[in-house]
C-alpha positions, 0 to 999 in steps of 0.5 A: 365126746368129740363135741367136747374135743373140737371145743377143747382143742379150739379153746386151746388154741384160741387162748394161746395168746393168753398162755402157751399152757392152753396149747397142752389141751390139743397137744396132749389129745393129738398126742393120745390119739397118735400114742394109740396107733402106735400102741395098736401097730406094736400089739398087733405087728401092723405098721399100717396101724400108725395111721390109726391115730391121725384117723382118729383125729380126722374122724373125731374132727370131722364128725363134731364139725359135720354135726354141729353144721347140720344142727344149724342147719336145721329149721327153728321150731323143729321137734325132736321127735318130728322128721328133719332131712336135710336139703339135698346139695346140689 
């Protein structure tokens, strides 16, 4: 799913030029993942929780970035059963 969201949101933006309607798609995810927060800081009386949402953005983000740049990363030819690690920063 976050493979699906980064490509939603980069679409969106990309297109925006086009029509300002594209800049819905990454506004309306921002905007669930913030009204999530929100919903969990009240359920739960925990002001702490607001930042759920803008973590979840991070988290999201980053996750589907950080695969995508191993996945090229990775040799030509690798099977998917055979071991791949990546090579160790210096």
């Amino acid at each position: 799913m976050p493979l699906i969201l980064l490509a939603a949101s980069l679409g969106g933006l990309a297109l925006m030029p086009e029509s300002r309607w594209f800049g819905l798609v990454p506004l309306l995810y921002a905007l669930c993942c913030l009204a999530w927060g929100i919903i969990g800081a009240i359920r739960t009386r925990d002001a702490w929780l607001l930042a759920m949402g803008p973590a979840a953005i991070t988290m999201h983000m980053a996750w589907a970035v950080g695969f995508i740049r191993s996945w090229l990363e990775r040799p030509l030819g690798t099977a998917t059963g055979q071991q791949w690690h990546p090579r160790p920063e210096v």
